[in-house]
C-alpha positions in Angstrom: -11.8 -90.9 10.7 -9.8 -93.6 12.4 -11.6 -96.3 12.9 -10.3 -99.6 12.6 -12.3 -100.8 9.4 -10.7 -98.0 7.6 -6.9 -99.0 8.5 -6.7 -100.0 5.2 -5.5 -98.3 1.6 -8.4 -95.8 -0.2 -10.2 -97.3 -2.6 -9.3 -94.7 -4.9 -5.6 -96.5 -4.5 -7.8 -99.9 -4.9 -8.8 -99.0 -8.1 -6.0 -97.0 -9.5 -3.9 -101.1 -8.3 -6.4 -102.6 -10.9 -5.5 -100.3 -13.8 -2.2 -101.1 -13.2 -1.5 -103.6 -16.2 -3.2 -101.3 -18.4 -1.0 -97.8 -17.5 2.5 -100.3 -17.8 1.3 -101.6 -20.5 0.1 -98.2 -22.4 2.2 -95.2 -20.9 6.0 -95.9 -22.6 4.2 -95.1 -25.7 1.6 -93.4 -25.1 -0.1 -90.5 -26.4 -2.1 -87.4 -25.1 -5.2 -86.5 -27.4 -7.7 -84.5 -25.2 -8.7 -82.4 -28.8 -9.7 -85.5 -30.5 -13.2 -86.1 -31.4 -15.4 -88.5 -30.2 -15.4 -92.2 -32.0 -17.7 -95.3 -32.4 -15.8 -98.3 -31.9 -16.9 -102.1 -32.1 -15.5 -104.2 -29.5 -15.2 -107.7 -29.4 -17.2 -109.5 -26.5 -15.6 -110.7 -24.3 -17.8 -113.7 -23.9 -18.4 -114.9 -27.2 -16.2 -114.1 -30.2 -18.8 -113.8 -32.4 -20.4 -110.9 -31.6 -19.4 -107.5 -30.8 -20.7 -104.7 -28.3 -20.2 -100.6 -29.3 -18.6 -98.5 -27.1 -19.3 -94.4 -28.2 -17.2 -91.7 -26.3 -14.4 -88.9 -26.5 -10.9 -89.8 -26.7 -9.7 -89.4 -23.9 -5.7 -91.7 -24.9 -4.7 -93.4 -27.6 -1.7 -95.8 -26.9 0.6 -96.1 -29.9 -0.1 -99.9 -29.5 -3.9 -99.3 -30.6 -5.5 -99.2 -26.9 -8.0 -96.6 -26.8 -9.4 -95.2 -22.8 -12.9 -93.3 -24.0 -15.0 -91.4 -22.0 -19.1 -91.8 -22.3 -21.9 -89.6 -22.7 -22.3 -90.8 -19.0 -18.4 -89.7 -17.8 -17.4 -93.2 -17.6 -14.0 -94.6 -18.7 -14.2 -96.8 -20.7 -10.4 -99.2 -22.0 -10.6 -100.8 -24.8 -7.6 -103.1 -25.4 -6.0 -103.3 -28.8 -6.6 -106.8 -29.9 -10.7 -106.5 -28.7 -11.2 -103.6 -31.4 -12.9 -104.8 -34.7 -13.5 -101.5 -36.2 -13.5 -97.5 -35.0 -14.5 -94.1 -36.6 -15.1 -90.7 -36.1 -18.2 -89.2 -34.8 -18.5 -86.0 -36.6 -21.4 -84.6 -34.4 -21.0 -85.8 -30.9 -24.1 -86.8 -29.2 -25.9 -83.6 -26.8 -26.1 -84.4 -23.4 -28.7 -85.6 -21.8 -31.4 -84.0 -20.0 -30.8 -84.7 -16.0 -33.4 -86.8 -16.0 -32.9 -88.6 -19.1 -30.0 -89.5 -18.0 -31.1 -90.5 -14.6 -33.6 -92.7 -15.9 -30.6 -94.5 -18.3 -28.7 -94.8 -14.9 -32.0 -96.1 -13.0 -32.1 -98.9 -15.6 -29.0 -100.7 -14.8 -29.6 -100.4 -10.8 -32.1 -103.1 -8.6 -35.2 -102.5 -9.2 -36.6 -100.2 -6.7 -34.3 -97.2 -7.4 -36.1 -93.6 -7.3 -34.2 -90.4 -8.7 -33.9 -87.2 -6.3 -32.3 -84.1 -8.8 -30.5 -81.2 -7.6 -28.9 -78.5 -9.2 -25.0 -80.6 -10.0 -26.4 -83.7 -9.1 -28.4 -87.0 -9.9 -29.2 -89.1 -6.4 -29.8 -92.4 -7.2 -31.3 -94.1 -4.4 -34.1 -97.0 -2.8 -33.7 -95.3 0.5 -35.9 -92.5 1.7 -36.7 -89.7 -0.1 -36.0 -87.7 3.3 -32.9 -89.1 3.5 -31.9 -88.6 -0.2 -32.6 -85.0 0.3 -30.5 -84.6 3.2 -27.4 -86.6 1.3 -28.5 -83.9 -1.9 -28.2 -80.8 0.1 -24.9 -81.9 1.7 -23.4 -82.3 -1.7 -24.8 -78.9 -3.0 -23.4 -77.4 0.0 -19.8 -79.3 -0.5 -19.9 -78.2 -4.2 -20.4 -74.4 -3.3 -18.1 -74.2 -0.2 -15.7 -75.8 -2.7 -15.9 -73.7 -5.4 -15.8 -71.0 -3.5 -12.7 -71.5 -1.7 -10.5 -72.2 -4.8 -12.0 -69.4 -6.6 -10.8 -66.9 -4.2 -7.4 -69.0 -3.7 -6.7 -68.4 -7.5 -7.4 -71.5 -9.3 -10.0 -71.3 -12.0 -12.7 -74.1 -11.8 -14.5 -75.6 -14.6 -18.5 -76.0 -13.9 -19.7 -79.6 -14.2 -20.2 -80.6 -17.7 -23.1 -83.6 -17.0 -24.3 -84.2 -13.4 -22.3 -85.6 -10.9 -23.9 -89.2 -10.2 -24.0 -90.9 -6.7 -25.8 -93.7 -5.7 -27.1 -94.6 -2.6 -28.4 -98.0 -1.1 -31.1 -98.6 1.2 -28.8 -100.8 3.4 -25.3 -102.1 4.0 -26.4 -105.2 2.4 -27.1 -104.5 -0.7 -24.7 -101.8 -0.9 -22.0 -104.2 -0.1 -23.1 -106.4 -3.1 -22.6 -103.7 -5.5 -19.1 -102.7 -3.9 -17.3 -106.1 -4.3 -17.3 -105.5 -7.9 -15.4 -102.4 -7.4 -13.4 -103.0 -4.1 -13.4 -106.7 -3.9 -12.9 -107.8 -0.4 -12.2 -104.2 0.6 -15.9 -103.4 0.2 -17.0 -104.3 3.3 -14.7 -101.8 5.2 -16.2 -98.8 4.0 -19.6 -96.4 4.0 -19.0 -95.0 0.9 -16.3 -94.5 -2.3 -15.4 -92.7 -5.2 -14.8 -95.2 -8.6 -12.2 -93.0 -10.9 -13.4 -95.1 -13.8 -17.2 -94.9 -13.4 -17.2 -91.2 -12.2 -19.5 -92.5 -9.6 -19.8 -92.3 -5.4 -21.7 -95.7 -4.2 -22.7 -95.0 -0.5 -25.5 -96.3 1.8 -28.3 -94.6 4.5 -26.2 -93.8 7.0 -29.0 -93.3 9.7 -28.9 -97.3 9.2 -25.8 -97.9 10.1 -24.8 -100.3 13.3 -22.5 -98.0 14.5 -25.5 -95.6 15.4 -27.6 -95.9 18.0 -31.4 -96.7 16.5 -34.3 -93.8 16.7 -37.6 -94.6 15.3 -38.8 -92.9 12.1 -36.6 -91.7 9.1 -38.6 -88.7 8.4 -36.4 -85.2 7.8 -35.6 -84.3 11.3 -35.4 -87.9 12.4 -32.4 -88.2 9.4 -31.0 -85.0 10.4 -31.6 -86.3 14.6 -29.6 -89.0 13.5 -27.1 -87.7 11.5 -26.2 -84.7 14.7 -24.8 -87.7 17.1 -21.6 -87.9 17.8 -21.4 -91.6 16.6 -22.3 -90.2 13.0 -18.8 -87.8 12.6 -16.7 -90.4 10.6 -19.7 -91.5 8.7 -20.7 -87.7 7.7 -17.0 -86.8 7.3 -16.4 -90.5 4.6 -19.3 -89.2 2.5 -17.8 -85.7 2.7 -14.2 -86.7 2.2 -15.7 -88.8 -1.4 -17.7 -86.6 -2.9 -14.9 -84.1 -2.4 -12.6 -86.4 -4.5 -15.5 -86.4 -7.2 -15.5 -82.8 -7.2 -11.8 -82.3 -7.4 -11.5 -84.8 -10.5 -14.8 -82.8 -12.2 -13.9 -79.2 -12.0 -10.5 -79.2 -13.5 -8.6 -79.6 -10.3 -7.4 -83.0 -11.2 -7.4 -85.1 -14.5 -8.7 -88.7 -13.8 -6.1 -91.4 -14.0 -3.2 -88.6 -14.4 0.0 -88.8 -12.2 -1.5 -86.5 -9.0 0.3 -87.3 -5.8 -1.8 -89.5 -3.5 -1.0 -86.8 -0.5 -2.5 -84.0 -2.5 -6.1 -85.7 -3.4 -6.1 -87.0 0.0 -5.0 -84.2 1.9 -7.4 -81.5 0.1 -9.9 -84.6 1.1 -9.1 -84.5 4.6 -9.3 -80.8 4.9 -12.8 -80.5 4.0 -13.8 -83.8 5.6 -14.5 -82.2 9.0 -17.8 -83.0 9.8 -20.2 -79.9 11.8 -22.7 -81.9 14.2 -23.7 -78.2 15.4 -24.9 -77.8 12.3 -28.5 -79.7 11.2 -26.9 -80.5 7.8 -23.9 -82.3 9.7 -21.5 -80.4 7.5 -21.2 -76.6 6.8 -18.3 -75.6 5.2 -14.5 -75.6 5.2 -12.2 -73.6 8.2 -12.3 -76.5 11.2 -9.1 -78.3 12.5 -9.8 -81.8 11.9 -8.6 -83.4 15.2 -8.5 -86.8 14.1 -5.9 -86.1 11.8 -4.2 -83.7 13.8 -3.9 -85.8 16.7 -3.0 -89.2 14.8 -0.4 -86.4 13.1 1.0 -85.6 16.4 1.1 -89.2 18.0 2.9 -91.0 14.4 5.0 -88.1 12.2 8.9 -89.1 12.5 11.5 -86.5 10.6 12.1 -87.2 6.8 8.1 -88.4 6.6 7.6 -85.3 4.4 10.2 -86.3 2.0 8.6 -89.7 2.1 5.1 -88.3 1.4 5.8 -86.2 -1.1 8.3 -89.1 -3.1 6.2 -91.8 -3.5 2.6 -92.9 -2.4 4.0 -96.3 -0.6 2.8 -95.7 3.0 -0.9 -95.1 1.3 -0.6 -98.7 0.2 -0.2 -100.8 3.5 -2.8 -100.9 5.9 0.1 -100.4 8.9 0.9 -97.2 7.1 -2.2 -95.7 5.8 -3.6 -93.7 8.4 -0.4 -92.3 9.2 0.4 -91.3 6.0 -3.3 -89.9 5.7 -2.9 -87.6 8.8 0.6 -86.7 7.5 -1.7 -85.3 4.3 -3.8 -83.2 5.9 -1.2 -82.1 8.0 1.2 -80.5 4.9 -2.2 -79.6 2.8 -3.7 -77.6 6.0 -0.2 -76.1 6.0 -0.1 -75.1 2.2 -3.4 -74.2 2.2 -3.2 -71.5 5.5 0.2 -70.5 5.3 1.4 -71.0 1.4 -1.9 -70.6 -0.9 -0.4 -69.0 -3.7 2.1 -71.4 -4.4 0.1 -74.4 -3.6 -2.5 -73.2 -6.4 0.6 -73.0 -8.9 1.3 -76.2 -7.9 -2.6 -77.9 -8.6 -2.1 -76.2 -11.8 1.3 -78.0 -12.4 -0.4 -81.8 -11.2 -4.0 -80.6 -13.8 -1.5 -80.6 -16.7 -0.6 -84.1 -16.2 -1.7 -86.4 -19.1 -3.4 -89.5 -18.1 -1.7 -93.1 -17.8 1.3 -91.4 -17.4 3.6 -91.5 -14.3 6.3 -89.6 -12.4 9.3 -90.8 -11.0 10.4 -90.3 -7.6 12.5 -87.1 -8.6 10.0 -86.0 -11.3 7.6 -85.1 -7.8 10.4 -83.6 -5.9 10.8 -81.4 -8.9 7.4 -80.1 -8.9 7.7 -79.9 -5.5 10.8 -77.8 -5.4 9.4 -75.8 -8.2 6.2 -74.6 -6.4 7.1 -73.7 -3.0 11.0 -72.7 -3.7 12.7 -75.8 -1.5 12.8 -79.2 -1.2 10.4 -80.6 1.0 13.1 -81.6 3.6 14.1 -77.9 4.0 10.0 -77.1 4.4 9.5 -79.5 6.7 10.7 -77.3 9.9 8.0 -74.8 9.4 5.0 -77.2 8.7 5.8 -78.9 12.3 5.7 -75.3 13.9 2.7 -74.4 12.6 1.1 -77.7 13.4 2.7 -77.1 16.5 0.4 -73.8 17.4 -2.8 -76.1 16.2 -2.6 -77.9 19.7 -4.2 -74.4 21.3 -6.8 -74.2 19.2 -10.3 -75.2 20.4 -12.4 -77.4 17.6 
């Protein structure tokens, strides 16, 4: 939602900025192994250069320069610059995944002390907050996970299931929360309820029903969380956590490929689409369908003629903070479009963007191209008939 805090680059975008060296640095020579198996490799510490840690996961890259990016038993990335690596080899029988809560309890152990686990069907909750309240966030998520799967299924694009649980963790308080951000967002982390790290896998979130942007009611038992949660204040909070756990799902169910080339407007605007929070409903969100009328209204108020070209070039107006949540209502705008009026061809195109290998990048004209490919015209010559069909939203009742 627009609120001021959030004028600000995603951190998706935050974190994509800090991997920077490493994609310039890899991608002229890199090269695309997703067959490859999985390997042991001894690092070199990086605090004393006498000992060495072990890093064990499947190949995701190799860079002709040595670099490996590895993905763990936990779905964390793992990079692993050249000159660190002492030695590497095959493992011929890849470690079985771990039981849920096995693998809870491994995640437990490098949180505060404190943490609890709350398992649902796709997911491990994490969390020193309320078990009430980690129930609510669990049934939200299974709820986002069905309507999700649901709605690409019948759009044409074949999802994968979840290989390991999806793993979110959720602090008691701001505070705290905070404290385990900054390592992730720097001084970003104090600007948002909740994110999505591409390299951990991982959403980091806090109780909302703590938050100082909601009025206080005693008691956090069930209906006291979902009392809460059904306020008006609570929208842009429910419709954050919404908005990141549908960017986990997209980069977990073969939508998107984590760290590949897909356009910022196309992770963001699916995002934005099934942000829209429900307060009718006790859950706070039900399912996909609903204008969202912050964005459409921020659309109507900042889109200028040739923004579409923009948007669909380059992710700059993403990355500045007088930009952002223009460009994020400009997002939702063209995906809402695709989605209602040009499904088909916007499935061909996620299909296009989940072939993308990752650490690689595409030029300017390389996204026009798929662009152009997908839908049959530039997006200049498009642009006409997303305004009119924005146009008719403005008659439409939330």
């Amino acid at each position: 939602m627009d609120h001021p805090r959030n004028a600000r680059p995603h951190p998706v975008l935050i974190l994509l900025g800090l991997l920077a060296a490493v994609a310039s640095a890899a991608a002229p020579e890199q090269q695309g192994r997703s067959g490859e198996p999985w390997l042991r490799v001894q690092v070199r510490s990086p605090t004393a250069t006498d000992t060495t840690d072990t890093e064990e996961g499947r190949l995701i890259v190799a860079a002709v320069d040595g670099g490996l990016l590895l993905e763990t038993s936990d779905t964390r990335y793992v990079t692993i610059q050249p000159d660190a690596i002492v030695t590497r080899e095959a493992i011929v029988s890849p470690p079985a995944a771990d039981e849920p809560r096995e693998l809870g309890q491994r995640i437990l152990a490098e949180l505060p002390a404190g943490f609890e686990l709350h398992l649902t069907q796709h997911y491990i909750v994490c969390h020193d907050t309320s078990r009430d309240y980690a129930r609510w966030a669990g049934g939200l998520f299974e709820r986002l996970y069905d309507a999700f799967g649901n709605y690409w299924t019948r759009a044409g694009l074949e999802l994968t299931a979840v290989e390991r649980p999806l793993i979110v963790l959720i602090f008691a308080n701001r505070r705290d929360y905070e404290a385990y951000a900054v390592r992730d967002l720097g001084a970003a982390a104090d600007r948002v309820v909740g994110y999505y790290n591409l390299l951990s896998n991982r959403i980091a979130t806090y109780d909302l029903t703590g938050s100082d942007a909601l009025p206080r009611r005693a008691g956090r038992s069930g209906p006291a969380v979902r009392e809460i949660l059904a306020q008006p204040e609570a929208a842009g909070l429910v419709s954050t956590l919404v908005h990141e756990a549908t960017h986990q799902l997209a980069f977990n169910r073969g939508m998107h490929r984590r760290l590949a080339p897909v356009p910022v407007w196309v992770s963001e605007g699916i995002a934005t689409v099934f942000e829209t929070p429900d307060l009718r409903s006790s859950g706070g969100w039900r399912g996909i369908g609903m204008v969202n009328r912050s964005r459409l209204e921020r659309f109507r108020r900042s889109y200028q003629p040739g923004d579409l070209e923009q948007l669909v070039a380059a992710d700059d107006r993403f990355r500045s903070a007088d930009t952002a949540l223009d460009a994020y209502a400009a997002a939702w705008a063209l995906s809402w479009f695709l989605m209602e009026t040009k499904r088909p061809q916007f499935v061909a195109y996620l299909k296009t963007l989940a072939a993308k290998q990752p650490l690689t990048a595409d030029s300017p004209a390389q996204r026009r191209a798929d662009f152009t490919a997908a839908f049959g015209m530039p997006p200049a010559d498009l642009e006409p008939a997303l305004l009119r069909h924005i146009s008719r939203l403005e008659l439409r009742r939330p």
